[in-house]
Backbone bond lengths (Angstrom), bond angles and torsions (degrees), N, CA, C in turn:
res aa  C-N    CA-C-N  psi(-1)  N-CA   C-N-CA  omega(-1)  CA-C   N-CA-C  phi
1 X - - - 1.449 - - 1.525 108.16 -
2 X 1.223 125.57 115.88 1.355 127.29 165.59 1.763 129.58 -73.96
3 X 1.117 103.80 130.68 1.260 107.83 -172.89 1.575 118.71 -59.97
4 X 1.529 135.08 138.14 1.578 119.05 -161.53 1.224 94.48 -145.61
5 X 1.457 103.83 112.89 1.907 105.37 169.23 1.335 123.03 -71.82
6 X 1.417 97.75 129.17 1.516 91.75 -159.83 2.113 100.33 -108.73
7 X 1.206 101.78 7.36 1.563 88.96 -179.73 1.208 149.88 -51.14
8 X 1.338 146.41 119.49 1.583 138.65 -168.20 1.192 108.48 -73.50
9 X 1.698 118.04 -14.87 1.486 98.22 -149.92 2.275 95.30 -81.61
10 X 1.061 95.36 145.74 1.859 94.73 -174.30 1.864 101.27 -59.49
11 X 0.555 99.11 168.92 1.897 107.72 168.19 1.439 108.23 -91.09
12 X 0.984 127.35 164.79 1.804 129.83 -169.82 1.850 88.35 -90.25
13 X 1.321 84.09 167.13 1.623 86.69 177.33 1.548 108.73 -107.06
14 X 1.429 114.15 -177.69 1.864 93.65 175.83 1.100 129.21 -69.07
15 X 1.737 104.67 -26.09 1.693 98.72 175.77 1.543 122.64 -65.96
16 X 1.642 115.66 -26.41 1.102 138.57 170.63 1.649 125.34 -50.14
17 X 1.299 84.74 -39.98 2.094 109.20 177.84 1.627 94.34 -94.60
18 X 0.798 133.95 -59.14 1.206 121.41 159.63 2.021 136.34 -1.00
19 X 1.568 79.62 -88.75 1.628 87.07 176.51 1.580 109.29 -95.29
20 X 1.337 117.72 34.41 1.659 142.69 166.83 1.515 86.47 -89.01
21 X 1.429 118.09 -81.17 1.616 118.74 -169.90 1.317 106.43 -62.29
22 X 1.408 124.37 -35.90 2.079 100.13 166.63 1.050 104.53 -41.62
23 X 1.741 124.97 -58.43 1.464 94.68 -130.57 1.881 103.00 -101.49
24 X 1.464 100.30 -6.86 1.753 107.31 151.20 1.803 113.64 -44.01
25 X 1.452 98.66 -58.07 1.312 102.42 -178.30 1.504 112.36 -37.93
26 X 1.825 80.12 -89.11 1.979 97.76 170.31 1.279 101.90 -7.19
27 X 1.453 128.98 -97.35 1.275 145.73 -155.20 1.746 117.66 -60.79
28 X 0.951 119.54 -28.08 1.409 130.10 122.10 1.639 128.67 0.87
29 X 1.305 102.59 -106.73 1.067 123.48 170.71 1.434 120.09 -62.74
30 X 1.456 137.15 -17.08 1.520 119.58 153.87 1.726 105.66 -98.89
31 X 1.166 128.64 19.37 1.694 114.71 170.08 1.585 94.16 -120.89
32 X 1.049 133.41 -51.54 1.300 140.28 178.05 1.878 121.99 75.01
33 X 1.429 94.97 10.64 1.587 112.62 157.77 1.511 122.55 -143.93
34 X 1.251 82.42 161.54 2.476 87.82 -177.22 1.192 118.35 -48.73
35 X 1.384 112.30 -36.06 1.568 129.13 176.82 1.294 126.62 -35.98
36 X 1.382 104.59 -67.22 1.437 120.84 -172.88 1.624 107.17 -113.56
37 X 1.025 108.92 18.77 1.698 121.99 166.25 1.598 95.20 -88.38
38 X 1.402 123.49 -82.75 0.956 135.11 175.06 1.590 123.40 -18.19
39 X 1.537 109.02 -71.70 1.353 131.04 -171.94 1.523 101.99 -57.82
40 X 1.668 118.65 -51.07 1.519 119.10 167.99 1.451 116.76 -52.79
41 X 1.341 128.41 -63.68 1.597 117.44 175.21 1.695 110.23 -69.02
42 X 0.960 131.19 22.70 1.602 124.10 -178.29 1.830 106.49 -128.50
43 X 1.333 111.00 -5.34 1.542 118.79 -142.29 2.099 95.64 -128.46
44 X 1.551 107.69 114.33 1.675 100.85 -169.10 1.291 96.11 -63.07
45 X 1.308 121.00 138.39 1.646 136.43 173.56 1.668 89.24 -105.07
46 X 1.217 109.29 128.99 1.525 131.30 162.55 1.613 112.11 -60.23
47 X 1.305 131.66 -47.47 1.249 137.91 -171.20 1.867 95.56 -65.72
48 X 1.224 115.85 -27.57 1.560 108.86 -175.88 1.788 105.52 -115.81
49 X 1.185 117.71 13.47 1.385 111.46 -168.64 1.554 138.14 41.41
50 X 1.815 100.10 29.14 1.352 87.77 -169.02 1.682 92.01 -166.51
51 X 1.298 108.86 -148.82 1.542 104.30 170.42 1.313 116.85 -114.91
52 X 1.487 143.64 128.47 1.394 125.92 -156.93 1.582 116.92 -70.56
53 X 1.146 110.27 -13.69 1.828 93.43 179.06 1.545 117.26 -85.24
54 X 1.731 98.51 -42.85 1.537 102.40 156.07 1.686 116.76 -22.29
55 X 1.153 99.47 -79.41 1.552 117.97 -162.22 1.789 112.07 -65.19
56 X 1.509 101.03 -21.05 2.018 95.38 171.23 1.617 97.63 -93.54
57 X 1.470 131.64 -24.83 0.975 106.93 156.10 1.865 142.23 -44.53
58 X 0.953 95.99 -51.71 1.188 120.15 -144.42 1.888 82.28 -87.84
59 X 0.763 146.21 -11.84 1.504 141.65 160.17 1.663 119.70 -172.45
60 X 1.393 107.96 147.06 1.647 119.26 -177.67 2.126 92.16 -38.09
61 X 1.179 107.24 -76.40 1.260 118.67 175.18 1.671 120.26 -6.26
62 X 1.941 91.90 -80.61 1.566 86.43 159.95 1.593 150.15 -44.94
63 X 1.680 104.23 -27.02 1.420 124.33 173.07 1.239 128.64 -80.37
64 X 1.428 97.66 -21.29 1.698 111.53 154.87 1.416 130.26 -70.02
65 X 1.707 93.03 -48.12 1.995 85.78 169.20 1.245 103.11 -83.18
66 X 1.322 154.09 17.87 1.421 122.05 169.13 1.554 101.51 -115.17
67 X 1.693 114.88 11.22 1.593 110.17 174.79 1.605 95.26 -115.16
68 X 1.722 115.13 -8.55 1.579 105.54 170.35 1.393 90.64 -87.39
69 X 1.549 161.91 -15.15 1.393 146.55 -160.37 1.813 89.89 -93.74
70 X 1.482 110.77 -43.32 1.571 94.41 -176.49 1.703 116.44 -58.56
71 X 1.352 98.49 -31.98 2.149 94.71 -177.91 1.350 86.51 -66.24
72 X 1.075 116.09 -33.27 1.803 97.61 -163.08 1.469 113.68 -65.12
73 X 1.472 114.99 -17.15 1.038 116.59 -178.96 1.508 111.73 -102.47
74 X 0.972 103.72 -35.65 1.725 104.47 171.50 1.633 119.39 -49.50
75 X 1.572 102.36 -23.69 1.833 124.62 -172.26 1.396 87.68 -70.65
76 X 1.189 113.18 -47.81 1.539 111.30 -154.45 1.636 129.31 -83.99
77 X 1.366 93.14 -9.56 1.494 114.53 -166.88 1.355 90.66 -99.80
């Protein structure tokens, strides 16, 4: 019997995988552990109305405000 993937969900496209690893990066490099990497792209931020990985996915646009909200926070800290 051969094994048969049966998933609906579509695959991301490249631009999609793309600004996935920006904003891994981004977020990355100003938290600098799994912890609060995670909890930040998984967690709705009010300043962006949404959840940040969602939203850098989902367009160049979005990946810009949620890597301009991290300087903003990096300013502040």
């Amino acid at each position: 019997m051969a094994y048969r993937r049966r998933g609906t969900i579509p695959l991301p496209t490249p631009d999609q995988s793309r600004r996935q690893g920006n904003v891994l990066q981004s977020t990355w490099r100003h938290f600098g552990e799994p912890g609060p990497v995670i909890a930040f792209l998984n967690s709705r931020h009010t300043a962006l109305e949404g959840q940040p990985l969602q939203l850098a996915i989902e367009s160049d646009d979005g990946l810009q405000r949620v890597e301009a909200l991290l300087e903003e926070m990096t300013r502040r800290t």
